[in-house]
TITOR-841254 format. One record per residue (C-alpha): y, x, z; residue in three letters; residue number from 1. Coordinates in Angstrom, 1 decimal. Last residue first. Layout:
     yy     xx     zz code pos
      Y      X      Z  ala NUM
...
! end
This chain:
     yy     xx     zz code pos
   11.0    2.7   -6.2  unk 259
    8.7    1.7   -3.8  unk 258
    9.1   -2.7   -3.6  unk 257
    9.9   -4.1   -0.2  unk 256
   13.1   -2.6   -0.4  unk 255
   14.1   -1.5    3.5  unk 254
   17.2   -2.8    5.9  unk 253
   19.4   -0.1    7.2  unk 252
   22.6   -1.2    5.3  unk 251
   25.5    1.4    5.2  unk 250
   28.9    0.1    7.1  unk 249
   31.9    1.2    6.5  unk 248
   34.6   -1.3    6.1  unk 247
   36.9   -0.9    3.3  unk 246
   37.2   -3.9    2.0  unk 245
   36.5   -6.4    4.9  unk 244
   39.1   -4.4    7.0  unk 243
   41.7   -5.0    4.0  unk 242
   41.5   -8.6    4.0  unk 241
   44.8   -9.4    5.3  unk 240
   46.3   -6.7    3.5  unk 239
   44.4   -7.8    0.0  unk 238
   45.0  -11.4   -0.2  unk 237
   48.5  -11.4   -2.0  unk 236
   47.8   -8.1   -3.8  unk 235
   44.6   -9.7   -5.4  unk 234
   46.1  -13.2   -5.8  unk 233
   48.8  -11.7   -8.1  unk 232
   46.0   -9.3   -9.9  unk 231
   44.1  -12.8  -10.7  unk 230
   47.0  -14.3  -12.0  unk 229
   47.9  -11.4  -14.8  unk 228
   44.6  -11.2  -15.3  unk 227
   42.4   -7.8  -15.4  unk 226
   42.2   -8.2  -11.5  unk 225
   38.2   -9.4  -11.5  unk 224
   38.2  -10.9   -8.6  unk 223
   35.3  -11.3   -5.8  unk 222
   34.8  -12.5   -2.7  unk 221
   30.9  -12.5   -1.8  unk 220
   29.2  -15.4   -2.5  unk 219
   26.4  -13.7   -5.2  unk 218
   24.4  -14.9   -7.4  unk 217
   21.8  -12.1   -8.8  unk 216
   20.5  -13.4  -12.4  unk 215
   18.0  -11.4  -14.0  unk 214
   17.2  -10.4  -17.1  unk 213
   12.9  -10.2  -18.5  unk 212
   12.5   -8.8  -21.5  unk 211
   11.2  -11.2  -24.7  unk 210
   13.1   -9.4  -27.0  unk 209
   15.3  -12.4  -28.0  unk 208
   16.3  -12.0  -24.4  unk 207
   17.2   -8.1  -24.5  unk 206
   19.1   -8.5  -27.8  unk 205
   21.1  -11.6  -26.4  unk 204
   21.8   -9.2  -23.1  unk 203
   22.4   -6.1  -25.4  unk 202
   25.2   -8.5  -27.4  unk 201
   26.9   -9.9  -24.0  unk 200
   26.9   -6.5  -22.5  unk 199
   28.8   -5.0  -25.6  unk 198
   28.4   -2.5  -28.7  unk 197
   30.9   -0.5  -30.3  unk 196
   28.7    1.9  -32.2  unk 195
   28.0    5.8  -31.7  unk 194
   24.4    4.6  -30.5  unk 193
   23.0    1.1  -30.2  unk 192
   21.5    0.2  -27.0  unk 191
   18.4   -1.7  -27.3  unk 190
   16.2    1.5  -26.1  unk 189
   18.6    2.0  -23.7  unk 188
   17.2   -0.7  -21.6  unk 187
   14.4    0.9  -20.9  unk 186
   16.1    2.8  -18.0  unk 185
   16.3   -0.6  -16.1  unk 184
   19.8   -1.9  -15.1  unk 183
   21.6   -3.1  -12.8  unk 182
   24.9   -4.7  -13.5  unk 181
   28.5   -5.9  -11.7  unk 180
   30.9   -7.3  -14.4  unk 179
   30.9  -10.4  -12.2  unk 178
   29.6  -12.7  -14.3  unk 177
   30.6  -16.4  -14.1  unk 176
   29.4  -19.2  -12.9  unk 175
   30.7  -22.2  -13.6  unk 174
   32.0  -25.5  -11.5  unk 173
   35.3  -27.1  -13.4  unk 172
   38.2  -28.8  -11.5  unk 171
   39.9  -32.2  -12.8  unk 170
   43.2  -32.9  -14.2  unk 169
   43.4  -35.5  -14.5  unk 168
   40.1  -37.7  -15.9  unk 167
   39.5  -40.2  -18.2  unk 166
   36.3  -41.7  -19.7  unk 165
   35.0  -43.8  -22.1  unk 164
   38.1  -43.9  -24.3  unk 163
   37.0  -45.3  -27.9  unk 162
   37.0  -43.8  -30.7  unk 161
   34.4  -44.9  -32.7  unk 160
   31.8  -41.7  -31.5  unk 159
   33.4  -42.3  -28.0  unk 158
   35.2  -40.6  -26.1  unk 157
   36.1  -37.8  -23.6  unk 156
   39.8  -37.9  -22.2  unk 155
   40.7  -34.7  -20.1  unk 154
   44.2  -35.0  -18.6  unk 153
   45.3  -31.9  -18.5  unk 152
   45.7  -28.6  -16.1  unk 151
   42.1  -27.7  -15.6  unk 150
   41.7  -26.4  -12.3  unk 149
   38.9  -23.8  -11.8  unk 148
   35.7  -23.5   -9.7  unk 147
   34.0  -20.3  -10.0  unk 146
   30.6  -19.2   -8.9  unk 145
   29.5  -15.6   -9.2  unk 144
   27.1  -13.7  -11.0  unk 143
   25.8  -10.1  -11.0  unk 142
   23.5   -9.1  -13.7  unk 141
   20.1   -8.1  -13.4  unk 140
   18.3   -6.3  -16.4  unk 139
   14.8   -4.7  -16.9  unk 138
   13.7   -7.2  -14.0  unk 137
   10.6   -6.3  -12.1  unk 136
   12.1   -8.9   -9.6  unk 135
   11.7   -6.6   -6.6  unk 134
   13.7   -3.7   -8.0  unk 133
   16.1   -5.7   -9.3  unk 132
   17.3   -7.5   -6.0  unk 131
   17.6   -4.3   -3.9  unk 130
   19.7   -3.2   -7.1  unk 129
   21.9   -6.2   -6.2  unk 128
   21.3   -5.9   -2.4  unk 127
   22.6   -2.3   -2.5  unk 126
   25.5   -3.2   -3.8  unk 125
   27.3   -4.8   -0.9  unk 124
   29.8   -7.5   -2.5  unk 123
   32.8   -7.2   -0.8  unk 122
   34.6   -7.3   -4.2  unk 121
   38.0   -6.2   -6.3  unk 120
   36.5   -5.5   -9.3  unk 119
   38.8   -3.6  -12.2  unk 118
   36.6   -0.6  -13.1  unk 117
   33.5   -2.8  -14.1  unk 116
   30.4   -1.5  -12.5  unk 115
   27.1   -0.4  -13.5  unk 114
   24.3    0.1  -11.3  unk 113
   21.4    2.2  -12.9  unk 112
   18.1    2.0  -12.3  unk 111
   16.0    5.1  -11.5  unk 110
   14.7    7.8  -14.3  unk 109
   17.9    8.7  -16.0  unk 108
   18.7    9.7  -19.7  unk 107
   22.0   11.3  -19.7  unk 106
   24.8    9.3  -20.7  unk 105
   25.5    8.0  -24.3  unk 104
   23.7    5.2  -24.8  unk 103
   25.1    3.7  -21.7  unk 102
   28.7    4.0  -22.9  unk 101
   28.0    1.3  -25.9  unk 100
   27.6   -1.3  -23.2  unk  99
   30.9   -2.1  -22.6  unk  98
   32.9   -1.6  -26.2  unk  97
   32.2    1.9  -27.6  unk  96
   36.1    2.5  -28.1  unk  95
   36.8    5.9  -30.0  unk  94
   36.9    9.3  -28.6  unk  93
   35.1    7.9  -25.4  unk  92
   34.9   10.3  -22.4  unk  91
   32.2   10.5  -19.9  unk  90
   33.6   12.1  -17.0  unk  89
   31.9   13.3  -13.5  unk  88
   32.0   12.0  -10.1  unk  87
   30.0   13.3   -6.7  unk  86
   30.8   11.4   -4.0  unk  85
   32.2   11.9   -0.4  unk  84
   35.9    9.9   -1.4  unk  83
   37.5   13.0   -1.3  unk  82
   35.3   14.8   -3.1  unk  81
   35.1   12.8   -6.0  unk  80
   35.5   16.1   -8.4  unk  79
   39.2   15.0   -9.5  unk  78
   40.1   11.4   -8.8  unk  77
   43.6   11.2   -9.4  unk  76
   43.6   13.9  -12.4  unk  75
   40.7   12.1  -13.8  unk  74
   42.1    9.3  -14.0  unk  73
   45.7   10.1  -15.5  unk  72
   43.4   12.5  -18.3  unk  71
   41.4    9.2  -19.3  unk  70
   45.1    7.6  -20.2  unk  69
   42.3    4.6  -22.4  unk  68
   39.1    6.8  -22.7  unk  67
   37.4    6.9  -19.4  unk  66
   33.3    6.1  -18.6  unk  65
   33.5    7.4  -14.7  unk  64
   30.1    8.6  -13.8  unk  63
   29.0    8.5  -10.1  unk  62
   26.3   10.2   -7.9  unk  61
   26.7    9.0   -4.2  unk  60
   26.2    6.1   -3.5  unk  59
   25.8    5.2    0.5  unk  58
   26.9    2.4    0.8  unk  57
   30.6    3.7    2.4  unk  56
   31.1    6.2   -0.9  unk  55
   30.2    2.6   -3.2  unk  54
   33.3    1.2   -0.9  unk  53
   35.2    4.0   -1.3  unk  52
   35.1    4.6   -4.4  unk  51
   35.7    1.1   -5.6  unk  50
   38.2    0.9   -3.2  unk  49
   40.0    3.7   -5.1  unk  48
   39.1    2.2   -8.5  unk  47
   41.4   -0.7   -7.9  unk  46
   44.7    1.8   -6.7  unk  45
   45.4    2.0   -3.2  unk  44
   48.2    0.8   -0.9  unk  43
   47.8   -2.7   -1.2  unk  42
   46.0   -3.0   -4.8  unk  41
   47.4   -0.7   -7.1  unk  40
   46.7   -0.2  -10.9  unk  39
   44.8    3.2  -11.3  unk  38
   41.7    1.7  -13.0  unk  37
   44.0   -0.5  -15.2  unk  36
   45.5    3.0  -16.9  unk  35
   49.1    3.2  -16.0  unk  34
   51.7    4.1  -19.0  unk  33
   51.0    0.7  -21.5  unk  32
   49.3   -0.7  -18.7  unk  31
   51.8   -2.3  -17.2  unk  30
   53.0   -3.6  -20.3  unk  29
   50.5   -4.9  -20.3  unk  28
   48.1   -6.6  -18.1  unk  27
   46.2   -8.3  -20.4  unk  26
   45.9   -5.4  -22.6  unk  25
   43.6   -3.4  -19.6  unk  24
   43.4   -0.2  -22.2  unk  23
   39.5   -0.3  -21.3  unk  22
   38.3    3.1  -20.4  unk  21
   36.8    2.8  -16.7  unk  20
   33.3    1.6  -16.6  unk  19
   32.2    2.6  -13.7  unk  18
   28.7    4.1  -14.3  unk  17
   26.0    4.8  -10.6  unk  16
   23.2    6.8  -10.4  unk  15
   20.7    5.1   -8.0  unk  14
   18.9    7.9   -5.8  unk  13
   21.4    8.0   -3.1  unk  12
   21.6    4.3   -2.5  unk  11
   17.5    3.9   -2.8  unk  10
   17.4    6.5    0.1  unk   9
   20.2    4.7    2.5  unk   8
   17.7    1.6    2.0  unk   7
   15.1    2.5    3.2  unk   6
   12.0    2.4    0.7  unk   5
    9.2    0.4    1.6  unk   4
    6.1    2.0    1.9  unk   3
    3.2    1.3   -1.0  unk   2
    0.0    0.0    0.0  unk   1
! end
């Protein structure tokens, strides 16, 4: 029978992509001279927390996928060792979309957790790849539900015409993804090289494949600040919530499943 693996030891071993090159064009003009990545959230930039918080789990071997002001990011974050991890630099000469990065890193033998650069989260990590591991999946993606305010009157109708119902203004249930990932290292087989090529195309090629992806819901608070109303809420929220961000804690809990 196989031990379970602490967690603090499946941490280590998971490498670890932020996806950090987009040129964040919803939040221009902002980011015309600030790469998203670097935008500030309270007193630190997005990616800073990031750091921190993956730093506080227990991560420790990180790749930053930069293109868009790259040489801003990697300035700020150097080496990682401020933050306790190890970071290095994959750079896009031309845009490879967000899975089109993948095909390009080194070939890796554990799962790999990958994270958009914009999340502002307390989601713990560990429990998504925790997740992963005992579902077999080759893919898992993070989801989230997400009500939303639609601000019309919605009619619907009839095929003649005629008004069967009306509602104003009424909220929408969805669920959304999180731009949080794990995934399998056969997934780079469906990864196109040199191509721009992103996670909802490699999710449709993995399904059509017949491979088994994964759904991990989480409740944790989560934006994604790459809208204009989102980032608002973000800096509103954030000093009150701070604490929750940045804790440190690093779960001592086990995977059933030997990784």
């Amino acid at each position: 029978m196989n031990k379970p693996t602490p967690i603090s030891i499946l941490c280590e071993q998971t490498p670890v992509v932020i996806l950090a090159g987009g040129k964040g064009t919803r939040l221009m003009p902002y980011t015309t001279s600030l790469p998203k990545p670097l935008m500030p959230v309270g007193e630190y930039p997005i990616l800073d927390i990031l750091l921190r918080q993956l730093s506080a789990q227990g991560f420790r071997k990180i790749t930053l996928a930069v293109g868009h002001l790259a040489g801003l990011i990697q300035a700020y974050f150097k080496e990682g060792q401020e933050w306790g991890v190890e970071l290095d630099y994959a750079r896009e000469t031309t845009p490879l979309g967000t899975a089109g990065p993948i095909a390009r890193l080194p070939r890796y033998d554990r799962a790999l957790l990958v994270l958009n650069g914009d999340l502002l989260t307390t989601m713990d990590f560990s429990r998504i790849v925790r997740f992963h591991y005992e579902n077999r999946a080759i893919a898992t993606i993070g989801t989230h539900r997400r009500t939303e305010a639609v601000q019309f009157g919605v009619v619907e109708t009839g095929s003649n015409g005629q008004i069967t119902q009306y509602k104003e203004k009424p909220s929408l249930d969805y669920t959304v993804s999180m731009g949080i990932y794990v995934f399998s290292p056969g997934v780079r087989e469906y990864i196109p090289r040199a191509q721009k090529f992103d996670f909802p195309d490699l999710v449709q090629r993995l399904l059509a494949n017949g491979q088994r992806v994964m759904a991990y819901e989480s409740d944790a608070y989560w934006l994604d600040i790459g809208r204009p109303d989102d980032y608002q809420k973000a800096n509103d929220e954030f000093p009150n919530m701070e604490s929750l961000f940045l804790k440190k804690h690093v779960e001592s809990a086990a995977v059933g499943t030997r990784i």
